[in-house]
C-alpha positions as CSV (number, residue, x, y, z in Angstrom):
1,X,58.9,-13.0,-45.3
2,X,55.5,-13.9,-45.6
3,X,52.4,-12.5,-43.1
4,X,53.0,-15.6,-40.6
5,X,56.7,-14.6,-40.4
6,X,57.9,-17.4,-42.3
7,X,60.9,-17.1,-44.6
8,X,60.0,-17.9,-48.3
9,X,63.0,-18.9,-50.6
10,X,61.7,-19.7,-54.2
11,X,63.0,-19.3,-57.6
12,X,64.1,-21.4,-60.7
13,X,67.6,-22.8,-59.2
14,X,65.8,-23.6,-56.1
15,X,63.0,-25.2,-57.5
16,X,65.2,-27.4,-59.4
17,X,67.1,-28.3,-56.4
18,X,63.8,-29.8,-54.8
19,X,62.7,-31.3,-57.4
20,X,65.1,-33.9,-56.7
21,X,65.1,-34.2,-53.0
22,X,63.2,-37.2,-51.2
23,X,62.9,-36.0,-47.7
24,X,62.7,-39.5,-46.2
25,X,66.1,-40.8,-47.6
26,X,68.6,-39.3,-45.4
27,X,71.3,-39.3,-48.1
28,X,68.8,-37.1,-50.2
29,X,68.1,-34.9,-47.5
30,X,71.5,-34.4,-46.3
31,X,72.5,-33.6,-50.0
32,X,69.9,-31.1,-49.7
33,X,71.3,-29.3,-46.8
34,X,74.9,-28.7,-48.5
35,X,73.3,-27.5,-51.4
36,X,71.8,-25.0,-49.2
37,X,74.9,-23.9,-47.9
38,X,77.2,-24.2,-50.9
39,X,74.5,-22.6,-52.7
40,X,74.5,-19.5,-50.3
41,X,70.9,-19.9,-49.4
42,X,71.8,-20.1,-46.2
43,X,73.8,-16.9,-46.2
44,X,70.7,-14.6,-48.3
45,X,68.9,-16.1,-45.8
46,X,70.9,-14.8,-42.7
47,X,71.6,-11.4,-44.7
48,X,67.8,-11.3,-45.1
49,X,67.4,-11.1,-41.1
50,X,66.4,-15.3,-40.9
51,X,68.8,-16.2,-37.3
52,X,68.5,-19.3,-35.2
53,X,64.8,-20.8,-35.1
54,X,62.8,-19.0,-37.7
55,X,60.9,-21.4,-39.8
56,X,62.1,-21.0,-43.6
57,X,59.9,-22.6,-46.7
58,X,61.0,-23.8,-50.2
59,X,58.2,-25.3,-51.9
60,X,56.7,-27.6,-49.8
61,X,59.5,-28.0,-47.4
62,X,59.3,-25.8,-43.8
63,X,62.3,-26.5,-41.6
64,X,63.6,-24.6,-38.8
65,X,67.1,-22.5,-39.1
66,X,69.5,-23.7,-36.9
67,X,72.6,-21.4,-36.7
């Protein structure tokens, strides 16, 4: 959690991840949200206290968590 309150996942696996994301193609992007949750980012970010519209960033991608 960083001083604005946002949620701040980083680390080697998840820098590799979105490395290879293009957030315009929706394939990509959609590939990217599984990986999330087969990944269990998702769930260390729910056991971390993140719930329904906190804004979570990895790298330079902020997105809202929708539960």
């Amino acid at each position: 959690l960083d001083e604005s309150g946002t949620y701040v996942v980083s680390g080697g696996k998840i820098d590799e991840l979105v490395r290879g994301i293009v957030l315009d193609d929706m394939q990509s992007f959609a590939y990217f949200q599984k990986r999330l949750e087969s990944d269990g980012i998702i769930s260390m970010l729910k056991s971390a206290g993140a719930k329904d519209g906190d804004e979570v960033r990895i790298k330079d991608i902020v997105f809202t968590m929708i539960d």
